[in-house]
C-alpha positions in Angstrom: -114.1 -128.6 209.8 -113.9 -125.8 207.1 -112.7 -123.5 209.5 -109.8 -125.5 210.9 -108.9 -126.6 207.1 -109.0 -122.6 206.1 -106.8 -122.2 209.1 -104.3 -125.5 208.1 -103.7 -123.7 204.9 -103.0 -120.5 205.9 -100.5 -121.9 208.6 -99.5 -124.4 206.1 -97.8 -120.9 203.4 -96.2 -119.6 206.7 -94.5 -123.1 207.5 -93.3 -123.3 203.6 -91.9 -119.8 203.4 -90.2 -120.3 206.7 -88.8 -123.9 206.0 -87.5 -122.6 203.1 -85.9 -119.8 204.6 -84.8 -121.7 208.1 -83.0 -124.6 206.1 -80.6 -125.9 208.6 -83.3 -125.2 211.3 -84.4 -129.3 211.5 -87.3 -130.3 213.0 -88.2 -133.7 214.3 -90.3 -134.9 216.9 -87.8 -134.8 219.4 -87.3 -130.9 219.5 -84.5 -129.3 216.7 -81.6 -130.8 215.3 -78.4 -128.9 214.5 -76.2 -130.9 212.0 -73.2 -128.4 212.2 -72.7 -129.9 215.7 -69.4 -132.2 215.0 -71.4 -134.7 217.4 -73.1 -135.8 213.7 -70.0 -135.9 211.7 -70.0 -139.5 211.8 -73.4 -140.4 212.7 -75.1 -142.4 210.3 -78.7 -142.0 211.5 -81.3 -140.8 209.8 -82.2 -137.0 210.4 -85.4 -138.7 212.3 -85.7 -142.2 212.6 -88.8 -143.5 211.1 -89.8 -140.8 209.4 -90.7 -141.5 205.5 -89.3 -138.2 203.9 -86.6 -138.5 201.2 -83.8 -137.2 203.2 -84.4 -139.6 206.0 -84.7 -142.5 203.7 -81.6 -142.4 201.8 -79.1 -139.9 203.6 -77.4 -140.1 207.0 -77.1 -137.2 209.5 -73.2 -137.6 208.6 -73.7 -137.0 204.9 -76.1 -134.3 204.8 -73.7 -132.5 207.5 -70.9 -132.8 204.8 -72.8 -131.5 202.6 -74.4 -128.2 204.7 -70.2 -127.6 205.8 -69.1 -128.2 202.0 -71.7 -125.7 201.6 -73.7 -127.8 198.4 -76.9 -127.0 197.9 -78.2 -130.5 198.3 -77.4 -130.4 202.1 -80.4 -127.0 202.2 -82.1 -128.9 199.7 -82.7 -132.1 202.0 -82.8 -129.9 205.2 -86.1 -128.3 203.7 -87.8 -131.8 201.8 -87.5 -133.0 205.8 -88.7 -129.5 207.2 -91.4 -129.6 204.7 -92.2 -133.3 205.2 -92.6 -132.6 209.0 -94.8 -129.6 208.4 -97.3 -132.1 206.7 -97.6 -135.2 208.8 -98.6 -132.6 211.8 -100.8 -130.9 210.0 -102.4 -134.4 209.4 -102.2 -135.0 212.8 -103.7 -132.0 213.9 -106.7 -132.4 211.6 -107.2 -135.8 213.0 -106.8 -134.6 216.6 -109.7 -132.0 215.4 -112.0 -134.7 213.7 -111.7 -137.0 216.9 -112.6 -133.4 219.7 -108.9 -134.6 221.2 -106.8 -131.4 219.8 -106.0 -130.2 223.5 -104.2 -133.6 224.1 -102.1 -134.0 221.0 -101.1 -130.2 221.3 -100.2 -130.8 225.1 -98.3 -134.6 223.9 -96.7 -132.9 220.9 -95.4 -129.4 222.5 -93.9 -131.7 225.5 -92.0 -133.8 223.6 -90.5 -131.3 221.1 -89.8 -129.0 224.4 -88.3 -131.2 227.2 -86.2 -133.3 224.3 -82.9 -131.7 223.6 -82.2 -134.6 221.3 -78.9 -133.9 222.2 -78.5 -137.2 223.8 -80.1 -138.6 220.1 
């Protein structure tokens, strides 16, 4: 357990620096999301249903697409607060996949579904 939460928190500065820097790189469970697609300019969706972030609860995929063309710093802003919401729910998952010995699984379940979704049909 110490080692894998040693491990969690030196993946956990890599994911921060590189949400931060990736902004309009969205994650979600279904693979990446591009909001500059014009696809979204009128999709009022969340960025990921049911997740619990910020952005998700009170923006739509429409607005915060306004706001990444208009080029307001909100858009980034909200990008990253989902990016960096994202990054912490799997690390939770990952340290309970650890403390129940069923890591290999959850990896195998999570890197299939963020691969073989395009989301583009989302």
């Amino acid at each position: 357990r110490v080692r894998s939460s040693a491990a969690s928190d030196v993946y956990k500065r890599q994911v921060y620096i590189r949400a931060e820097t990736d902004a309009t790189d969205i994650n979600t469970n279904e693979g990446k999301l591009n909001l500059f697609n014009q696809k979204y300019e009128k999709d009022m969706r969340p960025i990921e249903e049911g997740c619990q972030c910020p952005a998700c609860r009170h923006y739509s995929r429409a607005y915060i697409r306004h706001l990444l063309k208009a080029k307001e710093m909100l858009g980034m802003r909200l990008c990253v607060l989902h990016n960096l919401y994202f990054y912490n729910t799997m690390m939770e998952e990952i340290r309970d996949a650890l403390d129940a010995g069923n890591f290999a699984s959850y990896k195998e379940e999570k890197l299939y579904r963020m691969g073989q979704s395009s989301i583009k049909n989302v």
